[in-house]
C-alpha positions as CSV (number, residue, x, y, z in Angstrom):
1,X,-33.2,-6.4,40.9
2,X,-31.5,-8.5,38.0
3,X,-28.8,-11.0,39.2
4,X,-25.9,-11.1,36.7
5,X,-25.3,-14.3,35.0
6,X,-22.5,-16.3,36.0
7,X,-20.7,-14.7,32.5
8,X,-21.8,-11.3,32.8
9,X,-20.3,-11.2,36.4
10,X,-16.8,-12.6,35.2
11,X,-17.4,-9.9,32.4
12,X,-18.4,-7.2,34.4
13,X,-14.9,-7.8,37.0
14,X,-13.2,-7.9,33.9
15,X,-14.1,-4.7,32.5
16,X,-13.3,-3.2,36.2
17,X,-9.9,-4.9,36.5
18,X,-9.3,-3.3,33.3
19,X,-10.7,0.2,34.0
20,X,-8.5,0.1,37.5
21,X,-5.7,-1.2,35.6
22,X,-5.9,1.8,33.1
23,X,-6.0,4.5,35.9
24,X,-3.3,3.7,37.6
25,X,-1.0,3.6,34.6
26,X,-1.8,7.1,33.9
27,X,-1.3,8.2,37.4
28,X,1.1,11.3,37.0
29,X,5.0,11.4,38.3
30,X,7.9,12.8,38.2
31,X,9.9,11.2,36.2
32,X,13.1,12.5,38.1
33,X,11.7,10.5,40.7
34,X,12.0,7.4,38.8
35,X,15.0,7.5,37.9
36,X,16.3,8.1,41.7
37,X,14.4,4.9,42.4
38,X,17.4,2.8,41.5
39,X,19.4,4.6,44.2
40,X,21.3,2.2,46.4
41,X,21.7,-1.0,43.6
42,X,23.6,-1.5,40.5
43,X,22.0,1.2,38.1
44,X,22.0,3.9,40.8
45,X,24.2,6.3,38.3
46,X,20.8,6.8,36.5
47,X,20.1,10.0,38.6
48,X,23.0,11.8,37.4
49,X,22.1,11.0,34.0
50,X,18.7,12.6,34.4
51,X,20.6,15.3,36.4
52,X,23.1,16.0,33.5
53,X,20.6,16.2,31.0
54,X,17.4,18.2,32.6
55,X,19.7,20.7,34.7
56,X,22.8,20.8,33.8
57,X,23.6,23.9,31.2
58,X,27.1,22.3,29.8
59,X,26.6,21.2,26.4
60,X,27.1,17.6,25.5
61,X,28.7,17.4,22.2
62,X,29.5,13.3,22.5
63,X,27.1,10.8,24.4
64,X,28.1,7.3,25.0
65,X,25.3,4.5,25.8
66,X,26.3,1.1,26.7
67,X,27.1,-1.0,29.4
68,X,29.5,-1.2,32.1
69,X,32.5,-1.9,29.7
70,X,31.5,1.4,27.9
71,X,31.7,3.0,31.1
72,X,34.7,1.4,32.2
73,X,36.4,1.7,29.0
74,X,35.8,5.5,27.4
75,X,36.4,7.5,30.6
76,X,35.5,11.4,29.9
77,X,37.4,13.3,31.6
78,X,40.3,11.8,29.7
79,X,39.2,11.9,26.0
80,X,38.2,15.2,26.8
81,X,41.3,16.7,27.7
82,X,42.7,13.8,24.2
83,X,39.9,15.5,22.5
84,X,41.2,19.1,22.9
85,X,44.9,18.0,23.0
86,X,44.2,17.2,19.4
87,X,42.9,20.3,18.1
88,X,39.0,19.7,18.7
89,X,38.5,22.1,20.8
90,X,36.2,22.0,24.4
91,X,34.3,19.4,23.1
92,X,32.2,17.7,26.2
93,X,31.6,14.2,26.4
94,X,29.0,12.1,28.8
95,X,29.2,8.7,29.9
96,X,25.3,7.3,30.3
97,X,26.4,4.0,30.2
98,X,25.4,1.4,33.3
99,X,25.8,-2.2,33.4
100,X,24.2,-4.7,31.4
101,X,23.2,-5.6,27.9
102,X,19.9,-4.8,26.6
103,X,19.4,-2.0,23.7
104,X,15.5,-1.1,24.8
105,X,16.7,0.5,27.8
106,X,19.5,2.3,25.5
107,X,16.3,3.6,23.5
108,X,15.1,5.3,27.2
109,X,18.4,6.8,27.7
110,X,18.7,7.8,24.3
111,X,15.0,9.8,23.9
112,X,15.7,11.0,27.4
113,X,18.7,12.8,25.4
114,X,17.6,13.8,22.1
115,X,14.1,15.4,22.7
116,X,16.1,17.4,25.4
117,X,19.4,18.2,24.2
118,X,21.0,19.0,20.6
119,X,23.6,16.3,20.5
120,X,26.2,16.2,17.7
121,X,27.3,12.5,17.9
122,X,25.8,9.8,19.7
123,X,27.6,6.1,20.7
124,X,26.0,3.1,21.0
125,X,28.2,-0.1,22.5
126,X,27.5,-3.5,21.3
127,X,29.4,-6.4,22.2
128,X,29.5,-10.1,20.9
129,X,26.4,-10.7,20.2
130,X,22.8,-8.6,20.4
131,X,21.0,-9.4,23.6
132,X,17.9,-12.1,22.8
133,X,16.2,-10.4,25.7
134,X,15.8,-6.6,27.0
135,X,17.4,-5.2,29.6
136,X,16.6,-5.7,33.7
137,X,16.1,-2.1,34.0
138,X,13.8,-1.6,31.2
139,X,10.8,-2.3,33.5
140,X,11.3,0.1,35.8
141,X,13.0,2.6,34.0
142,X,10.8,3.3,30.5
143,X,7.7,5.8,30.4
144,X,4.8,3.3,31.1
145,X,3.9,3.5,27.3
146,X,6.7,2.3,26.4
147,X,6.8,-0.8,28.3
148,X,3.0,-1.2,27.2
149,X,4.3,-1.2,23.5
150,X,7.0,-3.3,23.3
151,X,7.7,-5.9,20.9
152,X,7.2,-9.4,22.6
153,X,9.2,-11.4,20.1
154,X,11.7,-12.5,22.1
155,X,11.1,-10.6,25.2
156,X,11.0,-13.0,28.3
157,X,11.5,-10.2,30.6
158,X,8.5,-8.2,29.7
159,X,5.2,-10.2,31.0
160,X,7.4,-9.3,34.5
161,X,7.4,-5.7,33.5
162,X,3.9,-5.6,32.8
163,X,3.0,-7.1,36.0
164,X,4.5,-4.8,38.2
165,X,3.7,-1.7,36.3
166,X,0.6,-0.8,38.2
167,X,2.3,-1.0,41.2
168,X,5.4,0.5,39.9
169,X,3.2,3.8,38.9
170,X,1.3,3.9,42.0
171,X,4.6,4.0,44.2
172,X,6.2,7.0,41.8
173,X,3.2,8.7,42.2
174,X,3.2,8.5,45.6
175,X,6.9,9.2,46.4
176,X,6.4,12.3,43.7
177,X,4.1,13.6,46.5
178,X,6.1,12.6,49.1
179,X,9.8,12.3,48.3
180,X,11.5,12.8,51.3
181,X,9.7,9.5,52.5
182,X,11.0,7.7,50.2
183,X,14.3,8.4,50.4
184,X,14.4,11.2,47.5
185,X,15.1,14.4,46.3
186,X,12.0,16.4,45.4
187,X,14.0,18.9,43.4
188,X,17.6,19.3,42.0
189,X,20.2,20.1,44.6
190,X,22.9,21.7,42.8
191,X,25.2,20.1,46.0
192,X,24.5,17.1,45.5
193,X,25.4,16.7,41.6
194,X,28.7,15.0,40.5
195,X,29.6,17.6,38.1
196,X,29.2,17.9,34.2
197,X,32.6,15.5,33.2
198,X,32.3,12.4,35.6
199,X,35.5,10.1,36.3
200,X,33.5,6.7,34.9
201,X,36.0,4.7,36.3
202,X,34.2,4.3,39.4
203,X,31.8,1.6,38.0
204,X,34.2,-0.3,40.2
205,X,34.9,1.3,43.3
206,X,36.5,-1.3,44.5
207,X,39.6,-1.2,41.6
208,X,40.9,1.8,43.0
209,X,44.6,2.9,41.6
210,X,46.1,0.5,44.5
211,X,44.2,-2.6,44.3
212,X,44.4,-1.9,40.3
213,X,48.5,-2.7,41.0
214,X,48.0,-5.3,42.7
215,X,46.0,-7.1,40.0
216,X,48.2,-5.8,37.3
217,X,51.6,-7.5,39.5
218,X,49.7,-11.0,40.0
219,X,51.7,-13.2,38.2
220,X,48.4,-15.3,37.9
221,X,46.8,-12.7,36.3
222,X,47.1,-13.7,32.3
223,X,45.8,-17.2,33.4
224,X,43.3,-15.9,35.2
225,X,41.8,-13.2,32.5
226,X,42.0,-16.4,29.6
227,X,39.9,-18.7,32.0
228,X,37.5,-16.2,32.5
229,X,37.6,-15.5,28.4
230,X,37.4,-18.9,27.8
231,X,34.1,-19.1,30.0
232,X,32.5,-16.2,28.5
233,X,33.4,-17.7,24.9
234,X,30.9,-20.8,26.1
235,X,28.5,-18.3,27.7
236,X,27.7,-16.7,24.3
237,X,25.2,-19.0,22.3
238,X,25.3,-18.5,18.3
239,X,21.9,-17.7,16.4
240,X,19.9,-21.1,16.7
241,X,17.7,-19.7,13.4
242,X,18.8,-19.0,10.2
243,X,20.0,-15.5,9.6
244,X,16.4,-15.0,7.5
245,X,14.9,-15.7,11.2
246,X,17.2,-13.3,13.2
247,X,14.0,-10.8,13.2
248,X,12.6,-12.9,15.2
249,X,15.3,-14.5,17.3
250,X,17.2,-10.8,18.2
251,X,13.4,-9.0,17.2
252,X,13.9,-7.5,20.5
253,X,17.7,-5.5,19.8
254,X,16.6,-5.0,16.9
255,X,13.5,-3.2,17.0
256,X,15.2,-1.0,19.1
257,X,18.3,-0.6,17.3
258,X,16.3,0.6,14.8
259,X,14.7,3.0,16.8
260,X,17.7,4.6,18.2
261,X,19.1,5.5,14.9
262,X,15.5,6.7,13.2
263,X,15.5,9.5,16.5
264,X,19.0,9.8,16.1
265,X,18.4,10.6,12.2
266,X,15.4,13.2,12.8
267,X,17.2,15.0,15.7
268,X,20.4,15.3,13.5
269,X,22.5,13.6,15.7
270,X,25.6,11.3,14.3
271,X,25.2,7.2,15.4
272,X,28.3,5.2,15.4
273,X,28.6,1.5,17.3
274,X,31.2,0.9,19.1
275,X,32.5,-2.5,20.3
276,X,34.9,-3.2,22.9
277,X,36.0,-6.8,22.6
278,X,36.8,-9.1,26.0
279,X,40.1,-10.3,26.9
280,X,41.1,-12.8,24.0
281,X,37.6,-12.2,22.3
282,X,36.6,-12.3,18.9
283,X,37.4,-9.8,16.3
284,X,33.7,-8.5,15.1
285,X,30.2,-8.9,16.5
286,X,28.2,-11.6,15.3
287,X,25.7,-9.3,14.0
288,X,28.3,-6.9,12.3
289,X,26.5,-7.0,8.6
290,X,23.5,-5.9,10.3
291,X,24.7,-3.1,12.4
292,X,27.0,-1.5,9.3
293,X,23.8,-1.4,7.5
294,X,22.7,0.9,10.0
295,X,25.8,3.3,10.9
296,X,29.4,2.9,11.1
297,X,30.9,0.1,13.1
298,X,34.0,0.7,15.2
299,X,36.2,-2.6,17.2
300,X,38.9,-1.8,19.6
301,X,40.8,-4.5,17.9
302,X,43.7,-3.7,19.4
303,X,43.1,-3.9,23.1
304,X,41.9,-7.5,23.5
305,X,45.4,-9.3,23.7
306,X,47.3,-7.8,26.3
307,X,46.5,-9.1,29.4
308,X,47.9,-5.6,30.9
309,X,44.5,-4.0,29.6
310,X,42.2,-5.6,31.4
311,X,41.2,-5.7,35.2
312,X,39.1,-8.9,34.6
313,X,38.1,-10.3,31.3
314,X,35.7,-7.4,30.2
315,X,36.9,-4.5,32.2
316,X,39.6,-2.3,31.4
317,X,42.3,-1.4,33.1
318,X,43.8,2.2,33.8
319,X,45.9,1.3,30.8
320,X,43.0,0.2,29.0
321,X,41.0,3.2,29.3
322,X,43.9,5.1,28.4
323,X,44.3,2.9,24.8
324,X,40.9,3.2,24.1
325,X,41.0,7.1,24.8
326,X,44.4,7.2,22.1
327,X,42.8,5.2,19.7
328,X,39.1,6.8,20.1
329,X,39.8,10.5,20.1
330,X,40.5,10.7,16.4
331,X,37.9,8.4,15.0
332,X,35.6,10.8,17.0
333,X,36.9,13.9,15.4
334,X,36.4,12.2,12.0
335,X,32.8,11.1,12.8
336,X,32.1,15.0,13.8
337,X,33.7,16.2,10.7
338,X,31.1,13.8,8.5
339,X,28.4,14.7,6.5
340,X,25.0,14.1,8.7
């Protein structure tokens, strides 16, 4: 019998580890499954989003992708009925927005979309400034490819991704064999489904009409939005590199910037960007030059100053919403009528 040598042993665990790690990335799922899996926590509208694009018939003419403001902000069912008051006809608009920054999980959502559905125009939100990082969700969310092969410059959130992937595709397998163990739905229940045109004003439950009053009649309120403005304002920390080094500083947005308008390009679909500044914010994107080069750029300019707008300093209000809807519906009708 030969006896390994001390390197051919570490060798030979190494090439094991590897081949086990290997296997139980490509250990099959459902990926309806993984996108229940965020049931219960702050991404758990992600199951309606797979719901409203794998089985629900109504055709979505308008998708928005962003974050919470997004959602918050451009409420469906009302620039649907602005949409048609206007003379665009039934033109149906989803909300996949969810909270948080980060445009790799925005690339998810969006090939989710596209290799599914014909969409006519597609919305991506940006706010101040591109996200040095990727998104929380990414990790758990993306195809396991996709987390495998993406960019590292300047990704702090993905050697934690990686990590956890094994695990992360053993327990999708798993709960794809046994849902109902895990707390999910093996298969669509019709029931169950929020319905094509979703109220996304419920990213906050909490801000319901009454409380929404009650914040709108503080007297403190104004003082209270600026504080929180002026907080954010110190929160946001300007390019430390030259803009010559923002490939590598923002590589991470950007890559997938990119990537969102070259599948929005080859499925036909329109791109805009749309920003919704914060209470008393600034009046373009730092990265503005770079996103214009890309597709067309649109600020809610007009909604930042009014104190009456805003629930807190990046939410809108019921009045808000209703602004941005006004302002939104004929840019959007515009956009539709361009060229491709």
């Amino acid at each position: 019998m030969t006896r390994l040598s001390a390197r051919g042993f570490l060798a030979l665990t190494g090439a094991t580890l590897l081949a086990a790690f290997a296997a139980v990335l490509v250990l099959p799922h459902d990926p309806y499954i993984r996108y229940q899996s965020f049931k219960g926590g702050l991404f758990d509208r992600l199951d309606w989003i797979y719901e409203r694009i794998h089985f629900d018939d109504t055709p979505i003419d308008i998708a928005l992708i962003g974050s919470s403001r997004t959602g918050r902000g451009v409420v469906p069912t009302l620039l649907e009925a602005e949409l048609d008051r206007r003379g665009a006809g039934d033109l149906r608009v989803a909300n996949f927005s969810m909270p948080a920054a980060g445009m790799d999980v925005r690339l998810v959502k969006a090939r989710e979309l596209l290799e599914t559905r014909d969409v006519r125009l597609m919305v991506i939100s940006v706010v101040e400034a591109l996200p040095r990082d990727g998104h929380q969700a990414f990790g758990d969310l993306a195809p396991a490819g996709e987390v495998l092969t993406a960019p590292w410059l300047v990704n702090r959130r993905l050697p934690a991704s990686l990590a956890r992937l094994p695990y992360r595709q053993m327990e999708l397998s798993l709960a794809t064999l046994v849902p109902g163990a895990f707390g999910y739905r093996g298969a669509f229940d019709p029931a169950d489904y929020a319905g094509a045109t979703v109220d996304t004003r419920v990213f906050n439950p909490d801000w319901t009409p009454e409380v929404e009053a009650a914040i709108q009649a503080d007297p403190g309120h104004p003082e209270a939005l600026a504080e929180e403005s002026a907080m954010r304002k110190r929160q946001i920390r300007p390019p430390l590199l030259p803009d010559s080094l923002a490939w590598i500083e923002f590589g991470v947005s950007r890559h997938y910037i990119r990537e969102i308008a070259a599948l929005a390009e080859a499925r036909g679909t329109r791109l805009v960007f749309l920003n919704l500044p914060f209470y008393q914010g600034y009046d373009a994107p730092v990265d503005r030059a770079f996103l214009e080069g890309i597709a067309p750029l649109w600020i809610a300019e007009t909604l930042k100053d009014d104190p009456s707008h805003y629930n807190d300093a990046a939410h809108g209000s019921r009045k808000g919403a209703e602004l941005i809807t006004a302002w939104l519906a004929p840019k959007l009708i515009a956009r539709l009528e361009d060229a491709p």
